[in-house]
C-alpha positions in Angstrom: 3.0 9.2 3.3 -0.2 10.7 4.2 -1.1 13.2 6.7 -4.1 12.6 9.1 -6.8 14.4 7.3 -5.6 12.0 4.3 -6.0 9.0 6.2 -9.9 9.6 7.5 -10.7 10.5 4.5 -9.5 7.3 3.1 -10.6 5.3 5.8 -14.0 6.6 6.2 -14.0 6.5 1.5 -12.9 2.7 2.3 -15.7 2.3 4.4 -18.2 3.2 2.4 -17.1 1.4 -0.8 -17.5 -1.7 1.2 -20.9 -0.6 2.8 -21.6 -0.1 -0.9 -20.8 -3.7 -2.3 -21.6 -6.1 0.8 -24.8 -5.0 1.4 -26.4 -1.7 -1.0 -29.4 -2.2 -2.7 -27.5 -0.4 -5.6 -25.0 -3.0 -6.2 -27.9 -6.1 -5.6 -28.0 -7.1 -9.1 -24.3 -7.6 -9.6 -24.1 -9.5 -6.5 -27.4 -11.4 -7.6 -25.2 -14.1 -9.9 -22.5 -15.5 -6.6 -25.8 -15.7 -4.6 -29.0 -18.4 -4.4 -31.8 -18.1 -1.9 -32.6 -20.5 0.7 -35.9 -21.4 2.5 -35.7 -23.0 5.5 -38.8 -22.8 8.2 -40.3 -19.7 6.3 -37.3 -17.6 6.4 -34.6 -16.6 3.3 -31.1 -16.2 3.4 -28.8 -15.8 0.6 -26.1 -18.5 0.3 -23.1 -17.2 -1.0 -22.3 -19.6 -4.5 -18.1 -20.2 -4.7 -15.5 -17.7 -4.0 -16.5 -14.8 -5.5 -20.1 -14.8 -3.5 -18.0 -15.5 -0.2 -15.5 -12.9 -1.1 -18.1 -10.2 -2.0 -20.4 -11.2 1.4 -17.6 -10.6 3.5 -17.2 -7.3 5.0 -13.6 -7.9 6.2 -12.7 -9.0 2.3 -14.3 -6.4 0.6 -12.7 -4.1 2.8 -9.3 -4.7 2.4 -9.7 -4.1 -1.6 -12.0 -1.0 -1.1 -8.8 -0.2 1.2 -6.3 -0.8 -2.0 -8.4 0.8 -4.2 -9.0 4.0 -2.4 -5.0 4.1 -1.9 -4.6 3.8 -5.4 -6.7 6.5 -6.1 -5.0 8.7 -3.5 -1.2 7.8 -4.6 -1.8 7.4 -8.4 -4.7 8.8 -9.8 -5.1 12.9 -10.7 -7.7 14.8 -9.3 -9.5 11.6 -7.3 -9.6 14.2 -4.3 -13.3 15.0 -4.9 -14.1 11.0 -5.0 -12.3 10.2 -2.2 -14.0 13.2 0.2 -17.5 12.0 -1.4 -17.2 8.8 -0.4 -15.8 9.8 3.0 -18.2 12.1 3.7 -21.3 9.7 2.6 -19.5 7.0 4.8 -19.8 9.1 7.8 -22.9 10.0 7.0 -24.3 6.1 6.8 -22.5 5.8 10.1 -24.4 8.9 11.4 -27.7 7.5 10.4 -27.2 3.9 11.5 -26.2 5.4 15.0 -29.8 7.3 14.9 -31.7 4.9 14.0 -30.8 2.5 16.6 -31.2 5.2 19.1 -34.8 5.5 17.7 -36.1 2.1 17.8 
């Protein structure tokens, strides 16, 4: 089992890994082939194309795997430690700055 520093660390590692696929700039052009855009009225969206682009837009989807695959890590994987608390600690900070930069606007 894991204690409770174990578990925000994953939680907040999960987070970020799904922060990092579903909508990072970084990951864009790997998500660029399950997506087209559409133009309706000036505006564009991206239209998810078949499973994979619905899976991969999906916050609740991507965040269950980020969820396994941070567990993995934890359970199965030597010396993942310093991955895990990077990605924890660069999920709270995205959570930081989202929170300041709505109180700003």
């Amino acid at each position: 089992m894991v204690n409770l520093m174990e578990l925000i660390l994953i939680v907040f590692a999960s987070f970020r890994m799904t922060r990092l696929v579903v909508y990072d700039v970084i990951f864009e052009p790997l998500r660029r082939p399950f997506f087209t855009i559409e133009t309706k009225d000036g505006e564009q969206w991206l239209e998810p194309k078949g499973i994979i682009g619905e899976l991969i837009s999906c916050q609740w989807c991507v965040g269950v795997w980020s969820s396994l695959f941070v567990v993995y890590l934890h359970f199965f994987v030597p010396y993942s430690e310093l991955f895990i608390l990077v990605m924890a600690v660069a999920g709270l900070q995205s959570i930081f700055f989202e929170w300041s930069r709505q109180r700003g606007e």
